[in-house]
C-alpha positions as CSV (number, residue, x, y, z in Angstrom):
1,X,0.0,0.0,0.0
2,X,1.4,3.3,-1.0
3,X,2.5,5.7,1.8
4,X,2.7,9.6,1.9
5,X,3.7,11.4,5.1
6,X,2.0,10.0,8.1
7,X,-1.0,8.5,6.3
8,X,-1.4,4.9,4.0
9,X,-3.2,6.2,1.1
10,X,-6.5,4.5,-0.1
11,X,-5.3,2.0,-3.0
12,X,-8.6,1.3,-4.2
13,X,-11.9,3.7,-5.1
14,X,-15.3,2.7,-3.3
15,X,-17.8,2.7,-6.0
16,X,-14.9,1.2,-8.8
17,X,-14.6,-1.6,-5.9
18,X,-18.3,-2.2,-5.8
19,X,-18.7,-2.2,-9.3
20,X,-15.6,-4.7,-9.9
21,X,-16.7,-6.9,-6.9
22,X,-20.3,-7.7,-7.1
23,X,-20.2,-11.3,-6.5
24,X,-18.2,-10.8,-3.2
25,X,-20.5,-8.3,-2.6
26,X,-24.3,-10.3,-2.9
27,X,-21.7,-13.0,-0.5
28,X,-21.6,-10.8,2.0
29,X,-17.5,-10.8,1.7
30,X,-17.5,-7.4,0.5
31,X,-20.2,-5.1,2.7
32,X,-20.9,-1.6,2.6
33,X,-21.8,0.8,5.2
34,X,-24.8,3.2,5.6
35,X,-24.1,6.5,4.5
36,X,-24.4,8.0,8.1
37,X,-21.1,9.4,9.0
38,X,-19.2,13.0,8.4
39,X,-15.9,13.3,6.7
40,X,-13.1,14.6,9.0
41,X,-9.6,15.3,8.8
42,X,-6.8,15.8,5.7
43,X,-7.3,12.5,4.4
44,X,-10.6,11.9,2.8
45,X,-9.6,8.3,1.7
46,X,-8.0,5.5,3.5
47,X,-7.8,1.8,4.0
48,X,-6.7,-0.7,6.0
49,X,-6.7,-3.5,8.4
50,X,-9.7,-3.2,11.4
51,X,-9.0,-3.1,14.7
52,X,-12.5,-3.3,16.9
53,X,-13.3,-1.6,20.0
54,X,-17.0,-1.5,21.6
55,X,-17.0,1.3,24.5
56,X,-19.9,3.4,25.3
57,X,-19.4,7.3,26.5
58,X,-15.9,6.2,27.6
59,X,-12.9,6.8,25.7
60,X,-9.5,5.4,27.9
61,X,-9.5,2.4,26.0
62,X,-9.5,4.3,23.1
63,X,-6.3,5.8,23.9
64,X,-4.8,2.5,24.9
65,X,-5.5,1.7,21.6
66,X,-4.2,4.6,19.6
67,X,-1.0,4.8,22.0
68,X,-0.2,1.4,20.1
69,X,1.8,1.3,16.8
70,X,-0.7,1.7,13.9
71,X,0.9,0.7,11.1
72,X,-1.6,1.6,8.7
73,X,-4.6,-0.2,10.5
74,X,-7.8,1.9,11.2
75,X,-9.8,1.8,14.1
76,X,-13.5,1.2,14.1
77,X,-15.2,2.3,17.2
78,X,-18.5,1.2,18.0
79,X,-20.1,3.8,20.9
80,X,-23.4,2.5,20.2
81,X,-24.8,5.7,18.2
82,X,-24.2,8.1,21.4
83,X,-24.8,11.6,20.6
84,X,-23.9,12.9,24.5
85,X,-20.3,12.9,24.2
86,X,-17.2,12.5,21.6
87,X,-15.0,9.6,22.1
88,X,-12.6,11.5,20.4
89,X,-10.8,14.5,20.4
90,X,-8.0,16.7,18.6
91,X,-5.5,15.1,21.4
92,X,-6.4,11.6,20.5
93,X,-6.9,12.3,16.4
94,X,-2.8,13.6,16.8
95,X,-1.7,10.8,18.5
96,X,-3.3,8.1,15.8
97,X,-1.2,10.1,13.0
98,X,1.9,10.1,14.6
99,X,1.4,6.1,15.6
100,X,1.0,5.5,11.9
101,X,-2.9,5.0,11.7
102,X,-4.6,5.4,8.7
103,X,-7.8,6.0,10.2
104,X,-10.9,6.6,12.5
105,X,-14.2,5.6,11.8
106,X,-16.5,6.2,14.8
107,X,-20.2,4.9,15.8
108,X,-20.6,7.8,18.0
109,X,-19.3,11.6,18.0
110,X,-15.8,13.3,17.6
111,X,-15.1,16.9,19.0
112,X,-11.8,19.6,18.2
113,X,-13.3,19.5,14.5
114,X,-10.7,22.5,13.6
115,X,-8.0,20.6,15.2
116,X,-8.9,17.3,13.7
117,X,-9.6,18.5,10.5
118,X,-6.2,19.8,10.2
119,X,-4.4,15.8,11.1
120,X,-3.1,14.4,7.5
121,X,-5.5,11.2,8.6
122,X,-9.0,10.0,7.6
123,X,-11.8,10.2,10.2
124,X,-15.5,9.2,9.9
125,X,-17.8,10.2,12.7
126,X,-22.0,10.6,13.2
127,X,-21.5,14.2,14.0
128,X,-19.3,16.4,16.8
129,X,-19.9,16.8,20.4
130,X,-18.2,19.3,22.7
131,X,-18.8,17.5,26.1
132,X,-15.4,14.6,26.8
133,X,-16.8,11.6,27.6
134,X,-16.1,9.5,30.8
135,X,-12.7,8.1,32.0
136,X,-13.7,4.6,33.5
137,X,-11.8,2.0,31.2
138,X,-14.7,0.0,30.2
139,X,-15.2,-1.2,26.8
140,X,-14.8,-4.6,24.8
141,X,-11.4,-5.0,22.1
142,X,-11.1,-7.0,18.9
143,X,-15.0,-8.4,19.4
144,X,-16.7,-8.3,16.2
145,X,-19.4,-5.1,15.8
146,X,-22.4,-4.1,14.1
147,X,-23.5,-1.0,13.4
148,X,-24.3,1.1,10.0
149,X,-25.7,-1.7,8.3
150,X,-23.3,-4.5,9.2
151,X,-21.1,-6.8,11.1
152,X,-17.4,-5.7,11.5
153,X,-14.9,-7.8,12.5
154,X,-11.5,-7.4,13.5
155,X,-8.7,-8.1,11.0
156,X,-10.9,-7.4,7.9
157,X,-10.2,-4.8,5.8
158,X,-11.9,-0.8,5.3
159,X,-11.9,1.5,2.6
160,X,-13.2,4.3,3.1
161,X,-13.3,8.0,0.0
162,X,-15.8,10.3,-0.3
163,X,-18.1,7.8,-1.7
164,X,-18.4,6.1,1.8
165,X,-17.0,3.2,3.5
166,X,-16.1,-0.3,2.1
167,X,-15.8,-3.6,4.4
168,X,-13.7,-7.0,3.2
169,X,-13.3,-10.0,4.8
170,X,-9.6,-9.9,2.8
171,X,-7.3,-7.1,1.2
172,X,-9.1,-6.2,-1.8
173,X,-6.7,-6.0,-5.2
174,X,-6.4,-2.7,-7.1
């Protein structure tokens, strides 16, 4: 996968995927999200392996995570939908670029917007929040989730470009 700066570039178009791919697609190997999340940050396309976390208004496993090397993975957060809090901030957005993440894509709400949207990664959120959300260290990691539509597990693949969000059960080929 190609890399520029800080961030693994996208090697693969959404919609050319889906059009190239329709038989992994009605399988189920190839899934695509709802449209229900905002674009954030520099880079409006990236891929890469999933990492899974399930928390819920709490965000210090989130940080454990991100305070690991990346290399090029993207973290999918599932905070069940929760619009009264971010699980994510500026600090946190900073931190996954300099690990070497590709990306964020968050079931739940992001705040620092400004901040965020100036990080060379990719982040995909519901909407923003200005209230932090608790510091109690519960949550669930690498568990399969489901939200927008469909099961993700860790270990599979994302693509995500302005088009919206692709998920593989394997690395998809250019």
């Amino acid at each position: 996968m190609p890399f520029a700066g800080n961030t693994y570039m996208a090697s693969l178009a959404t919609a050319e995927a889906c059009d190239s791919n329709a038989a992994l697609i009605a399988s189920g190997d190839v899934r695509c999200l709802q449209p229900i999340f905002q674009i954030y940050g520099q880079c409006r396309a990236f891929s890469g392996p999933i990492v899974t976390l399930k928390v819920f208004e709490d965000c210090v496993l989130v940080r454990e995570l991100l305070e690991t090397r990346g290399d090029g993975r993207v973290l999918v957060i599932d905070g069940g939908g929760s619009m009264r809090c971010s699980l994510v901030g500026g600090n946190l957005v900073v931190l996954a670029q300099n690990m070497g993440w590709a990306g964020i894509v968050v079931n739940g709400c992001i705040r620092d917007v400004d901040e965020i949207n100036g990080c060379d990664i990719g982040v995909r959120a519901l909407a923003s929040h200005p209230q932090k959300s608790n510091k109690k260290g519960i949550g669930e990691k690498h568990i399969p989730v489901h939200f927008a539509g469909t099961l993700i597990r860790d270990g599979e693949w994302l693509y995500a470009d302005s088009d919206g969000i692709l998920v593989s059960k394997t690395e998809l080929s250019v």
